[in-house]
N, CA, C and O atoms as a GROMACS GRO file, in nm:
protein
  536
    1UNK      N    1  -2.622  10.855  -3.338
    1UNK     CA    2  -2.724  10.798  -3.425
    1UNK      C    3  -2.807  10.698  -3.345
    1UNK      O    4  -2.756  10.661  -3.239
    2UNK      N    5  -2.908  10.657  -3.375
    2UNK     CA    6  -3.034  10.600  -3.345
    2UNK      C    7  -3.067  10.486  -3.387
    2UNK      O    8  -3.133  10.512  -3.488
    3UNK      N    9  -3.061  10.329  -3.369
    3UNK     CA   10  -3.081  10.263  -3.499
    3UNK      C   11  -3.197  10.206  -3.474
    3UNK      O   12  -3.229  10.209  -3.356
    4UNK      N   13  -3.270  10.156  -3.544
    4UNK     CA   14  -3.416  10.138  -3.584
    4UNK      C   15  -3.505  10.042  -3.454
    4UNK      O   16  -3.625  10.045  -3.426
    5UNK      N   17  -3.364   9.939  -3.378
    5UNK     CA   18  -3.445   9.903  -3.284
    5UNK      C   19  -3.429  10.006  -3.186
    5UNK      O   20  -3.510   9.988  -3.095
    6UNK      N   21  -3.367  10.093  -3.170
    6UNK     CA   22  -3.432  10.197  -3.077
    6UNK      C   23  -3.260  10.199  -2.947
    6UNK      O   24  -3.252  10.265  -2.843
    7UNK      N   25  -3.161  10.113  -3.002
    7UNK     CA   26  -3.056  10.151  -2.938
    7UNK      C   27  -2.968  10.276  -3.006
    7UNK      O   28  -2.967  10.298  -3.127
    8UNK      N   29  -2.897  10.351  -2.908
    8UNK     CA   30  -2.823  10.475  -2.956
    8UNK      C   31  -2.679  10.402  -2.957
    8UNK      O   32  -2.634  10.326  -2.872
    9UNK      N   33  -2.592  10.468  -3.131
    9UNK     CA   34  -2.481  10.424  -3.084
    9UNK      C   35  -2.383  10.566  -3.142
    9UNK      O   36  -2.408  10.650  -3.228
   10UNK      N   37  -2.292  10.552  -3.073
   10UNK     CA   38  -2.212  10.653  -3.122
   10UNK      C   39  -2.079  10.588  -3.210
   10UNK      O   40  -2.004  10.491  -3.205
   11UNK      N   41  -2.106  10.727  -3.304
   11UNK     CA   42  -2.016  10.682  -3.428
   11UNK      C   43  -1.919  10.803  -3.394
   11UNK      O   44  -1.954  10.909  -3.343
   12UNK      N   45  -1.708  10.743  -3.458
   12UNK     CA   46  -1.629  10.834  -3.408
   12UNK      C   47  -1.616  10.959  -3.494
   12UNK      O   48  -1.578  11.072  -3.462
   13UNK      N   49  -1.666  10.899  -3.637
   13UNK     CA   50  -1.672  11.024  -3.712
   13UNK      C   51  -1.759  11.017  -3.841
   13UNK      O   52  -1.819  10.912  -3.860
   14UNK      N   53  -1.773  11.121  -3.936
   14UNK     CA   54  -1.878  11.155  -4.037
   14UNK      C   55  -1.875  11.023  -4.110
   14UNK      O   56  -1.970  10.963  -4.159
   15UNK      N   57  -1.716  10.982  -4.107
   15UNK     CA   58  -1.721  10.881  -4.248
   15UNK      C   59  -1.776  10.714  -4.176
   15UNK      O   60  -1.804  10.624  -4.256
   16UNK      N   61  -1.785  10.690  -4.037
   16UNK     CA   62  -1.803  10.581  -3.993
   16UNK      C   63  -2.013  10.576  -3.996
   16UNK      O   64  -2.091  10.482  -4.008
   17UNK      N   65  -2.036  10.744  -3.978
   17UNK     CA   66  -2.170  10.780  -3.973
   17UNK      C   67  -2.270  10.757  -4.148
   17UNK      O   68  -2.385  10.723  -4.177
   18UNK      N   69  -2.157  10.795  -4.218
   18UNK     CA   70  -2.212  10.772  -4.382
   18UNK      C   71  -2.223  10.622  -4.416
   18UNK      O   72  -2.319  10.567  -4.471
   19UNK      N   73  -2.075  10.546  -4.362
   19UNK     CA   74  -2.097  10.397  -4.385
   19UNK      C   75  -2.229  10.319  -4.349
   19UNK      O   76  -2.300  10.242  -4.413
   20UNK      N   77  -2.236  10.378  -4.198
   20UNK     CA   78  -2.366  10.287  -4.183
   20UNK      C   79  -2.498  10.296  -4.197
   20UNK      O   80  -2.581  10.211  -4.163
   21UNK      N   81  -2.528  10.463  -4.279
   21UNK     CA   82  -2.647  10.495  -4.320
   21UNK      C   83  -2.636  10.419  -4.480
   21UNK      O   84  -2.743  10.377  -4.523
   22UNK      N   85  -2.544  10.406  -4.547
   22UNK     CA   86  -2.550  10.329  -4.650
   22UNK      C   87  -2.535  10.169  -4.630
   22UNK      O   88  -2.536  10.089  -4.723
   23UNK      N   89  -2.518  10.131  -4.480
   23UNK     CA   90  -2.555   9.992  -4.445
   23UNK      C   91  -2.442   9.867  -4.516
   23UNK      O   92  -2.469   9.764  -4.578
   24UNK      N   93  -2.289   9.937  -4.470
   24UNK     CA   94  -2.193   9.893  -4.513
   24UNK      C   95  -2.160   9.776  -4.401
   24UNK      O   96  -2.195   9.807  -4.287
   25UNK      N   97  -2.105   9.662  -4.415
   25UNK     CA   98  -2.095   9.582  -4.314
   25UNK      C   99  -1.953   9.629  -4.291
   25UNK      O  100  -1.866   9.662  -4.371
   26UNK      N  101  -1.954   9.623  -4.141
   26UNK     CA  102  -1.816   9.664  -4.056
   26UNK      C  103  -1.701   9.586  -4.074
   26UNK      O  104  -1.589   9.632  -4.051
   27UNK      N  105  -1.723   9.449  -4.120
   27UNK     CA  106  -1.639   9.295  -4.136
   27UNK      C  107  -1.559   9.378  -4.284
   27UNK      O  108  -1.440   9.412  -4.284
   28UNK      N  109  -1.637   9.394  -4.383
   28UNK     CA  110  -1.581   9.460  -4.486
   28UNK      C  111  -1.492   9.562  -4.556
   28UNK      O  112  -1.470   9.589  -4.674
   29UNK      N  113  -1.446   9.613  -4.430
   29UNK     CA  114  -1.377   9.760  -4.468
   29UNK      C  115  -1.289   9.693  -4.375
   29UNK      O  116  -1.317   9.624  -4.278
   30UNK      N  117  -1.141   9.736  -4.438
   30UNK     CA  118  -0.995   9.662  -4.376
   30UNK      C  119  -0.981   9.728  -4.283
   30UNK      O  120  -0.922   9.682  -4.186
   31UNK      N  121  -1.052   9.912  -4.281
   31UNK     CA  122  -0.992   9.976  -4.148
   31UNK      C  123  -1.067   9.963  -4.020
   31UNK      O  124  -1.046  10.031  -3.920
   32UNK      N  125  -1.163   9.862  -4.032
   32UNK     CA  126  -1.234   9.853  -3.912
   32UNK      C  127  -1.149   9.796  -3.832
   32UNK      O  128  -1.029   9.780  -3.850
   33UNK      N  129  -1.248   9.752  -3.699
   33UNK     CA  130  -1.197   9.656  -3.609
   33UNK      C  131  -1.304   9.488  -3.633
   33UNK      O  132  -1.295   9.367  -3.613
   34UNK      N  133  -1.349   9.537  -3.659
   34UNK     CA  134  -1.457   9.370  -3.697
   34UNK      C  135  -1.357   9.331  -3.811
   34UNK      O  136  -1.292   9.244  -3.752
   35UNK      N  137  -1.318   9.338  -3.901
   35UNK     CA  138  -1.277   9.329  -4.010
   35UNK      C  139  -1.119   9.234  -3.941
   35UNK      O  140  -1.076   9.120  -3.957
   36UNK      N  141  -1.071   9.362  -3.858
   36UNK     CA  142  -0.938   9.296  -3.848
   36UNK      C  143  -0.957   9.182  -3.710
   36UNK      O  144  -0.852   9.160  -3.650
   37UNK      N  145  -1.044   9.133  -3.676
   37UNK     CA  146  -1.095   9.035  -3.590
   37UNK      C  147  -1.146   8.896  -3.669
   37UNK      O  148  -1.119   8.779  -3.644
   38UNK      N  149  -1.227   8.954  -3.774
   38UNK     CA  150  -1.262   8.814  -3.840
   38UNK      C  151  -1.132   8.747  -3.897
   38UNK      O  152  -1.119   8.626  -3.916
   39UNK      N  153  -1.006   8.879  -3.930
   39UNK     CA  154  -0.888   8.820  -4.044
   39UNK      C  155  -0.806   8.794  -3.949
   39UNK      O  156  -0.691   8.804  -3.993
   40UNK      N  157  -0.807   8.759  -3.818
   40UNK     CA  158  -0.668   8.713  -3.692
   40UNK      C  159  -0.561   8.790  -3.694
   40UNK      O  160  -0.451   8.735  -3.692
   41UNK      N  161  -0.575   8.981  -3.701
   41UNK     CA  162  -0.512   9.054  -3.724
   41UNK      C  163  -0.447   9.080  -3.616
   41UNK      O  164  -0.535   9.083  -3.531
   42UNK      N  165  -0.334   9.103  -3.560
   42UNK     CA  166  -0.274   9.194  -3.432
   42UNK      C  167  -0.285   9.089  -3.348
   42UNK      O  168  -0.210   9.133  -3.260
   43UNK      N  169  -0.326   8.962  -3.298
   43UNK     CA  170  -0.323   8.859  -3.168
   43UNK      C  171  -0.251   8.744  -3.184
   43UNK      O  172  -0.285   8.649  -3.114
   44UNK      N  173  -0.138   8.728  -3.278
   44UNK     CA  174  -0.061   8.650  -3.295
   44UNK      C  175   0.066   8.659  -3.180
   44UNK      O  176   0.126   8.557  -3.145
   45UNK      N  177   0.082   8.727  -3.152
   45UNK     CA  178   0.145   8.739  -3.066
   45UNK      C  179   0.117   8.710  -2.920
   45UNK      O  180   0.198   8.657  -2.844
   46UNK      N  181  -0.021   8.756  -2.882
   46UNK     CA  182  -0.080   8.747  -2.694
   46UNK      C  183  -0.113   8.588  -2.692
   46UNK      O  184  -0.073   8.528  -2.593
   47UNK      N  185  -0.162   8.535  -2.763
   47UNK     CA  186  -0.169   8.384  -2.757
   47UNK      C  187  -0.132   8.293  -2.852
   47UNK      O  188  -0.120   8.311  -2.974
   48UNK      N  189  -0.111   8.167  -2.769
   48UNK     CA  190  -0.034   8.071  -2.859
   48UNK      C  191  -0.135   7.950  -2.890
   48UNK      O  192  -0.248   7.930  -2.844
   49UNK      N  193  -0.080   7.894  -2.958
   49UNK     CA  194  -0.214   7.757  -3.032
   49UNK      C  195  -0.206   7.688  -2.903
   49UNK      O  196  -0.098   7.698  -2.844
   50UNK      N  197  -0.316   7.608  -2.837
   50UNK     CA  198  -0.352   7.525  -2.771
   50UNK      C  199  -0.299   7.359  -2.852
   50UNK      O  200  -0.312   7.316  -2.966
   51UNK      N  201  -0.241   7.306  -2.734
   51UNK     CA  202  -0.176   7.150  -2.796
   51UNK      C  203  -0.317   7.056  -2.761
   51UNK      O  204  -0.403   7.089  -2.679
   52UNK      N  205  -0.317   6.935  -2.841
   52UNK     CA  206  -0.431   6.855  -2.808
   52UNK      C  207  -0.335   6.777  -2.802
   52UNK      O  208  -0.232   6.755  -2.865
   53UNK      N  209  -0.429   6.708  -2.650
   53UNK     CA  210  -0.380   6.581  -2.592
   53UNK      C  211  -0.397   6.487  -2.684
   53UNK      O  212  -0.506   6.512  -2.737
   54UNK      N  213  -0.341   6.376  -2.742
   54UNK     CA  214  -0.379   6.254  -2.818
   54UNK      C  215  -0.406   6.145  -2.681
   54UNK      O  216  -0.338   6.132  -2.578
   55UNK      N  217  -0.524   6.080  -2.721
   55UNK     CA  218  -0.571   5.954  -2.633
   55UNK      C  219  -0.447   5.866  -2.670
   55UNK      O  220  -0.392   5.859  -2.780
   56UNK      N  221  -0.413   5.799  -2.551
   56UNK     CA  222  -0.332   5.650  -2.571
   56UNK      C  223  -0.414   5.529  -2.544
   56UNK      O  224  -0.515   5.510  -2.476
   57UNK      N  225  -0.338   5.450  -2.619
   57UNK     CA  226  -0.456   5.330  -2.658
   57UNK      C  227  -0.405   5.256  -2.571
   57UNK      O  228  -0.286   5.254  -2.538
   58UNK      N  229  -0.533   5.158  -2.507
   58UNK     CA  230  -0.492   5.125  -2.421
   58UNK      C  231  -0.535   4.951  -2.417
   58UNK      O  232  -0.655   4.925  -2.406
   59UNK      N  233  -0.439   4.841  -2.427
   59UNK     CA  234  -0.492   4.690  -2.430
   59UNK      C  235  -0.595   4.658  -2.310
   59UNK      O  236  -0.566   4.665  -2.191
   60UNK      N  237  -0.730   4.618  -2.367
   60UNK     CA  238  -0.841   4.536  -2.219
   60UNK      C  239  -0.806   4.393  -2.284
   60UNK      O  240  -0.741   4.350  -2.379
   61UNK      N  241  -0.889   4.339  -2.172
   61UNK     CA  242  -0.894   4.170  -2.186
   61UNK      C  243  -1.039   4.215  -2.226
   61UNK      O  244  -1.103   4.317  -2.200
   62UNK      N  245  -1.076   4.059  -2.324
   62UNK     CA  246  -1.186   4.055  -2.388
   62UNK      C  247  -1.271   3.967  -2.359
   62UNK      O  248  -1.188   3.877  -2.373
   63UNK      N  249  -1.384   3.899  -2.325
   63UNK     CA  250  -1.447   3.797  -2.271
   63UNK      C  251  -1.405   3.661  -2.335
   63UNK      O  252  -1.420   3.633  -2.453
   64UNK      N  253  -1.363   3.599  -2.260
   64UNK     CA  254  -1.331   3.464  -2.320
   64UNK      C  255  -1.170   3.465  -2.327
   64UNK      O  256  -1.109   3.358  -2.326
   65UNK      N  257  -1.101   3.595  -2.334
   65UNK     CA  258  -0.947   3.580  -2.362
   65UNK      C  259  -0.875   3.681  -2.264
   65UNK      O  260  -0.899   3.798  -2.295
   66UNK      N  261  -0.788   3.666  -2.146
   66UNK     CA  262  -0.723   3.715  -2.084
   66UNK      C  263  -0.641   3.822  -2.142
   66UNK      O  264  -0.617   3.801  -2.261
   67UNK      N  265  -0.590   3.930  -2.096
   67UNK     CA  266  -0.474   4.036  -2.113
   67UNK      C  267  -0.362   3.949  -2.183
   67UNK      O  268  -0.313   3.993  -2.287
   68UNK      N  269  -0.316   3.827  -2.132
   68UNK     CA  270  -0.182   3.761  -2.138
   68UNK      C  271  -0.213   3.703  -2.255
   68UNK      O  272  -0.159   3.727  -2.364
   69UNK      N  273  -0.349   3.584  -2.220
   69UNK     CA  274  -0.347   3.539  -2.369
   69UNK      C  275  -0.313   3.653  -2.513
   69UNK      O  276  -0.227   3.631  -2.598
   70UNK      N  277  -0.395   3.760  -2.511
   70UNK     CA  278  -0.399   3.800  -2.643
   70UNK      C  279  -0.235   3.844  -2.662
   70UNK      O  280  -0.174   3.833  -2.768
   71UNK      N  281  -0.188   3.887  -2.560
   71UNK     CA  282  -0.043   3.933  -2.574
   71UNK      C  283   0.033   3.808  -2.645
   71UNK      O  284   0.109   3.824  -2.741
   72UNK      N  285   0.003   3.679  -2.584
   72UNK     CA  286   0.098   3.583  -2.652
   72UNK      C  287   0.031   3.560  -2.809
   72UNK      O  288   0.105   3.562  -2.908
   73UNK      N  289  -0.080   3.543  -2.817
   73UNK     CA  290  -0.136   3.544  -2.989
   73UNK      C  291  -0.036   3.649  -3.068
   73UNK      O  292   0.017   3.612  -3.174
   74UNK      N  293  -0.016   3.752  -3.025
   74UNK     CA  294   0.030   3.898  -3.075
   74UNK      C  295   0.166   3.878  -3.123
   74UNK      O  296   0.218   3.935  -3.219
   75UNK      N  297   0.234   3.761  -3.018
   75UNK     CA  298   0.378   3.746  -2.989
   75UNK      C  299   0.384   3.675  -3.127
   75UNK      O  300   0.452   3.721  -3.219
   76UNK      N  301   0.306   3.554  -3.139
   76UNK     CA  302   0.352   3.447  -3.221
   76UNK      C  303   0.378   3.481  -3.385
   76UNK      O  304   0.331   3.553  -3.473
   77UNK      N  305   0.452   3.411  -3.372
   77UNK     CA  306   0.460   3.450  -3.531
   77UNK      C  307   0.345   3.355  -3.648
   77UNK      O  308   0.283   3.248  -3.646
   78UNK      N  309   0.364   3.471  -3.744
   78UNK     CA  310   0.213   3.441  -3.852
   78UNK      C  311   0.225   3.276  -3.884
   78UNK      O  312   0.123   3.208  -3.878
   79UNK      N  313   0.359   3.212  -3.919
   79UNK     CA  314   0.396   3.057  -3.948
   79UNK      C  315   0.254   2.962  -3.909
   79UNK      O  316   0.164   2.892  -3.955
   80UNK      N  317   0.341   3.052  -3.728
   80UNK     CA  318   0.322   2.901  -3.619
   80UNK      C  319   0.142   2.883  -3.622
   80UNK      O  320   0.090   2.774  -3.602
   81UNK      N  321   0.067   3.003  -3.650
   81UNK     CA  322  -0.065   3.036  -3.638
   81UNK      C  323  -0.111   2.974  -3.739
   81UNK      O  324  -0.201   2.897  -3.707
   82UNK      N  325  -0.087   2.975  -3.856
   82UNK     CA  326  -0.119   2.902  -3.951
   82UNK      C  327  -0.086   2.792  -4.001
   82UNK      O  328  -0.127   2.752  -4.111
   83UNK      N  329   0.025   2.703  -3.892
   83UNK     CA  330  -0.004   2.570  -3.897
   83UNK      C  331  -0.083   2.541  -3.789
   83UNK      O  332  -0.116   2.423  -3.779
   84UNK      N  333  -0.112   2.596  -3.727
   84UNK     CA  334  -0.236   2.555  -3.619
   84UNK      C  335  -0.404   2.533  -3.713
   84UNK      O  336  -0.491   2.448  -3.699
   85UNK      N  337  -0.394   2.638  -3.794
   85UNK     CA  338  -0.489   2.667  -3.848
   85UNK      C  339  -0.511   2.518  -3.963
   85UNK      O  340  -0.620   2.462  -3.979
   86UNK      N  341  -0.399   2.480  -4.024
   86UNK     CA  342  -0.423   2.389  -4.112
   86UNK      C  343  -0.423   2.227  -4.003
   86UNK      O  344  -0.468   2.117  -4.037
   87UNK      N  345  -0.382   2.248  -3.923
   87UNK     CA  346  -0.360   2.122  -3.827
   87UNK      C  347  -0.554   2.075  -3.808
   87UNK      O  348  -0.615   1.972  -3.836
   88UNK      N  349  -0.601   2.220  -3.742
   88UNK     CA  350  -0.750   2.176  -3.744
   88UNK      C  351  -0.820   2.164  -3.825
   88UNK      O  352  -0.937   2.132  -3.804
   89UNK      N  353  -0.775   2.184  -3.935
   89UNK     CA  354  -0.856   2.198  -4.043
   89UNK      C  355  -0.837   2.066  -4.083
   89UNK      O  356  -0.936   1.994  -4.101
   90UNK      N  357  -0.701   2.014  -4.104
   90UNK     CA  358  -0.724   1.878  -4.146
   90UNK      C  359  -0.799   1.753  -4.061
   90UNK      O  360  -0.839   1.648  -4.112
   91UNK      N  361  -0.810   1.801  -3.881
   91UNK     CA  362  -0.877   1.716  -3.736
   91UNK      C  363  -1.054   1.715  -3.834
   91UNK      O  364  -1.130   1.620  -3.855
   92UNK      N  365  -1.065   1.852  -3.871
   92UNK     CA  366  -1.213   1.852  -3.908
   92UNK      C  367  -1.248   1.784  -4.022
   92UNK      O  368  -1.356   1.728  -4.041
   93UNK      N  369  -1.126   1.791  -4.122
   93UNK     CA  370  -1.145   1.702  -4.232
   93UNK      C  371  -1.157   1.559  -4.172
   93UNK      O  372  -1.257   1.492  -4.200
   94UNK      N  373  -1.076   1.519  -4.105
   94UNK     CA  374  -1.037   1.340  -4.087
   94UNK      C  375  -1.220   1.335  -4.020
   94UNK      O  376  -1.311   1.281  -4.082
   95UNK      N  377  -1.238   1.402  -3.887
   95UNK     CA  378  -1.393   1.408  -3.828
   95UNK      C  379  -1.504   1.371  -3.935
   95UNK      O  380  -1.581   1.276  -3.927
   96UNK      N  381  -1.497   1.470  -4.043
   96UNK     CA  382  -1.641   1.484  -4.124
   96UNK      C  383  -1.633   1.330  -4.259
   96UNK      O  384  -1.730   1.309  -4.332
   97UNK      N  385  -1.509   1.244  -4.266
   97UNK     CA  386  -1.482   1.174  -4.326
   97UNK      C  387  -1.521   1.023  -4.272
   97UNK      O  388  -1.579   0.929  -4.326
   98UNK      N  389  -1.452   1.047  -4.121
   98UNK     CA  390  -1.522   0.914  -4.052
   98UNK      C  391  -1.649   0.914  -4.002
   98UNK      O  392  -1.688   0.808  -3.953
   99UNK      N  393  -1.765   1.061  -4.005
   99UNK     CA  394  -1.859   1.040  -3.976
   99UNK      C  395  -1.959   0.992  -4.136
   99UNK      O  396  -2.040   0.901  -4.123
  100UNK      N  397  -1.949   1.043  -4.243
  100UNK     CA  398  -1.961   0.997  -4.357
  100UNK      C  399  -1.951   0.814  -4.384
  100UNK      O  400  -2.058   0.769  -4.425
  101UNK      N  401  -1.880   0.748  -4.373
  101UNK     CA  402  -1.823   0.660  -4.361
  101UNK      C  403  -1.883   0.524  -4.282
  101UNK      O  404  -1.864   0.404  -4.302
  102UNK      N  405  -1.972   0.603  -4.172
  102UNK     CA  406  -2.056   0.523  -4.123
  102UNK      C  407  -2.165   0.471  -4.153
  102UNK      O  408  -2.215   0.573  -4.200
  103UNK      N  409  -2.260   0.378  -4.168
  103UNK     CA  410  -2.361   0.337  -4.222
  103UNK      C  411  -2.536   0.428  -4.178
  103UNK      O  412  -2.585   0.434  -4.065
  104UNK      N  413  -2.581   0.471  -4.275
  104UNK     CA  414  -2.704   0.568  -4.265
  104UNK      C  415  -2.802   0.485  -4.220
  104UNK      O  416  -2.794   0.362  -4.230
  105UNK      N  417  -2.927   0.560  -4.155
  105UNK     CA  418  -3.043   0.484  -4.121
  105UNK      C  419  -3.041   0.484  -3.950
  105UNK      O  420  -2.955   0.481  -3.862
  106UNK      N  421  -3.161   0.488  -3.957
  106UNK     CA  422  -3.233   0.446  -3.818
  106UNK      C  423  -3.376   0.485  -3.740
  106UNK      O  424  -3.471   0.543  -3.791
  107UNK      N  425  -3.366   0.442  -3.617
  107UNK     CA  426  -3.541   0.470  -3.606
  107UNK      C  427  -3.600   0.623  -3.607
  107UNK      O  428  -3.714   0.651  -3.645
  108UNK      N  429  -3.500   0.720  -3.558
  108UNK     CA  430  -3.540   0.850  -3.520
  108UNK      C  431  -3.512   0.943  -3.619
  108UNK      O  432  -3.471   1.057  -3.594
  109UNK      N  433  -3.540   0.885  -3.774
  109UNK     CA  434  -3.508   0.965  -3.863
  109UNK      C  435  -3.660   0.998  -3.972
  109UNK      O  436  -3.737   0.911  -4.014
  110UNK      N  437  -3.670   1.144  -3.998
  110UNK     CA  438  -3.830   1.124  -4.064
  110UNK      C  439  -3.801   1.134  -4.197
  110UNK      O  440  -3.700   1.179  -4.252
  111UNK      N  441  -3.964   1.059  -4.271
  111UNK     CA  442  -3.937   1.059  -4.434
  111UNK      C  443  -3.879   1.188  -4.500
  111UNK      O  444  -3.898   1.297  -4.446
  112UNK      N  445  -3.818   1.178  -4.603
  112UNK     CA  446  -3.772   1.300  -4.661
  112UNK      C  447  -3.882   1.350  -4.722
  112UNK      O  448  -3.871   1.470  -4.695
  113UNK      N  449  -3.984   1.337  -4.787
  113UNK     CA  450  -4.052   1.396  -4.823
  113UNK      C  451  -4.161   1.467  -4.753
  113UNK      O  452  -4.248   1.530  -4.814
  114UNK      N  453  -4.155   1.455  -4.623
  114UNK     CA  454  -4.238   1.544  -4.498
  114UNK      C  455  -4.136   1.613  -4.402
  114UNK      O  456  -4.084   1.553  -4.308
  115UNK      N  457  -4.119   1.709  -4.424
  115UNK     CA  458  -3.988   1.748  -4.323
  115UNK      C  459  -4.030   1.854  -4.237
  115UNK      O  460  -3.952   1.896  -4.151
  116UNK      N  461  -4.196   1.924  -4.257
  116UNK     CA  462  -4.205   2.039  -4.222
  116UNK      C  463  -4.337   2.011  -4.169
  116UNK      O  464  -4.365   1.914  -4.239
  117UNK      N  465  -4.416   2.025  -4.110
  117UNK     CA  466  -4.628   2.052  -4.089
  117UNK      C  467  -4.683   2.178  -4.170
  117UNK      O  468  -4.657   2.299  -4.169
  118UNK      N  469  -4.740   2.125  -4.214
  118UNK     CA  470  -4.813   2.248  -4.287
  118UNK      C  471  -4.911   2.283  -4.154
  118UNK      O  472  -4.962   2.218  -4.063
  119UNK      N  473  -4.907   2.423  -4.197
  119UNK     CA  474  -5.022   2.506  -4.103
  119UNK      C  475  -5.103   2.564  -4.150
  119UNK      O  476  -5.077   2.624  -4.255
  120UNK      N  477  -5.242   2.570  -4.089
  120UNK     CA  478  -5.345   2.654  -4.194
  120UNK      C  479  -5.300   2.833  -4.146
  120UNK      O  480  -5.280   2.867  -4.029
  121UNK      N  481  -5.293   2.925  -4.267
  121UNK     CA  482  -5.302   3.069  -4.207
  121UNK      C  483  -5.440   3.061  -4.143
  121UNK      O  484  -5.517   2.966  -4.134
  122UNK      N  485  -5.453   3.238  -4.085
  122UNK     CA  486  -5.529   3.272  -4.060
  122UNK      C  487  -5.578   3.369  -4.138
  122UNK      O  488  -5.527   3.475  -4.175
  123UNK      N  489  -5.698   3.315  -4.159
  123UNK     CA  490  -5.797   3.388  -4.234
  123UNK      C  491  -5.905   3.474  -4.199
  123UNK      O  492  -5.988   3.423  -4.124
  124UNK      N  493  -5.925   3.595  -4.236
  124UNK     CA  494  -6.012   3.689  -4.171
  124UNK      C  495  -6.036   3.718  -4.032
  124UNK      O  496  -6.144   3.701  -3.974
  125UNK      N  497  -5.926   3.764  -3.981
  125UNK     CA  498  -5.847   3.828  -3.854
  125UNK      C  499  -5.946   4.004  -3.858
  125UNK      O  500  -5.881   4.107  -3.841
  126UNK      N  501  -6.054   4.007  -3.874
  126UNK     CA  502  -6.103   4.181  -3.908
  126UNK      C  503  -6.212   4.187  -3.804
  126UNK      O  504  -6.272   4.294  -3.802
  127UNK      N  505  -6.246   4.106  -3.728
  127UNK     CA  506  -6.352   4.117  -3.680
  127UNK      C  507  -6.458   4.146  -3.720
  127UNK      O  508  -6.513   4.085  -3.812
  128UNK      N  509  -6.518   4.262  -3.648
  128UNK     CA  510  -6.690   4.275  -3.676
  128UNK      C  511  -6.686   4.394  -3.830
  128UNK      O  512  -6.779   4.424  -3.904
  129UNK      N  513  -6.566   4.432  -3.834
  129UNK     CA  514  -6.533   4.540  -3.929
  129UNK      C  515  -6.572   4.438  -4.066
  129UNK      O  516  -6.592   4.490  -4.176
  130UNK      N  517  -6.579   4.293  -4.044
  130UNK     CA  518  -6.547   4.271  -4.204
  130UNK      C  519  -6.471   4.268  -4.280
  130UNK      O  520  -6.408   4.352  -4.215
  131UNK      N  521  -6.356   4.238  -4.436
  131UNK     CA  522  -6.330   4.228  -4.471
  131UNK      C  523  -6.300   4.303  -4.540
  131UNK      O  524  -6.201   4.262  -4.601
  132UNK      N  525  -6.335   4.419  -4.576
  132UNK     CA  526  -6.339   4.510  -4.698
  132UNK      C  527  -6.256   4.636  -4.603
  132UNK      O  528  -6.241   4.662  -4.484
  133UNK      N  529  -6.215   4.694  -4.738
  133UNK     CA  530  -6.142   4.789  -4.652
  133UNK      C  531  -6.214   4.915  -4.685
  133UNK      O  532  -6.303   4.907  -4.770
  134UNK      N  533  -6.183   5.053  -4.619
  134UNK     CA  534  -6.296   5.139  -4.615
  134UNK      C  535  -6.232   5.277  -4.637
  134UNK      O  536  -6.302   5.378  -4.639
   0.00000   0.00000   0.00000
């Protein structure tokens, strides 16, 4: 047989020749070979599944904190970290209490009610075009 783009193919017999003048897809009929290719028929046996490597994770040092440091953060237990955490917290409390505490005022300080310069915008940025839009 002949098919329309102009390649010849040979068919093994009448009934493979009727299928494809009625334009049966080959995937569709169980006794093909397309069919038993799309369904992983008969090759269970010649090959075996491919294993995937898993990546291992691997510790960097981070800017500002050495390999060792983060290892010892890692080590410590949650306690000791969080009395560190409340230790500064209370350094920052006692800090923001005695700076409060001190007496306000002085020369390099501006009125509160000017804190900013006003600026004029710019107005009519259009050039020779004018203003209007077109």
């Amino acid at each position: 047989m002949i098919r329309r783009d102009g390649k010849p193919i040979w068919l093994g017999s009448s009934k493979a020749h009727s299928l494809t003048l009625q334009r049966k897809k080959a995937a569709k009929l169980v006794w093909t070979q397309a069919w038993r290719r799309l369904h992983k028929k008969g090759i269970t046996e010649t090959t075996t599944k491919k294993r995937t490597r898993r990546a291992n994770k691997v510790q960097r040092a981070v800017v500002g904190a050495s390999l060792e440091d983060i290892r010892k953060k890692a080590a410590e237990k949650s306690g000791f970290r969080s009395q560190q955490r409340q230790a500064a917290l209370k350094e920052v409390k006692s800090r923001k209490a005695a700076a409060s505490s001190k007496p306000k005022g002085g020369k390099g300080q501006a009125p509160k009610g000017h804190t900013f310069q006003k600026v004029p915008k710019h107005m009519g940025g259009k050039g020779k075009r004018g203003g209007t839009q077109r």
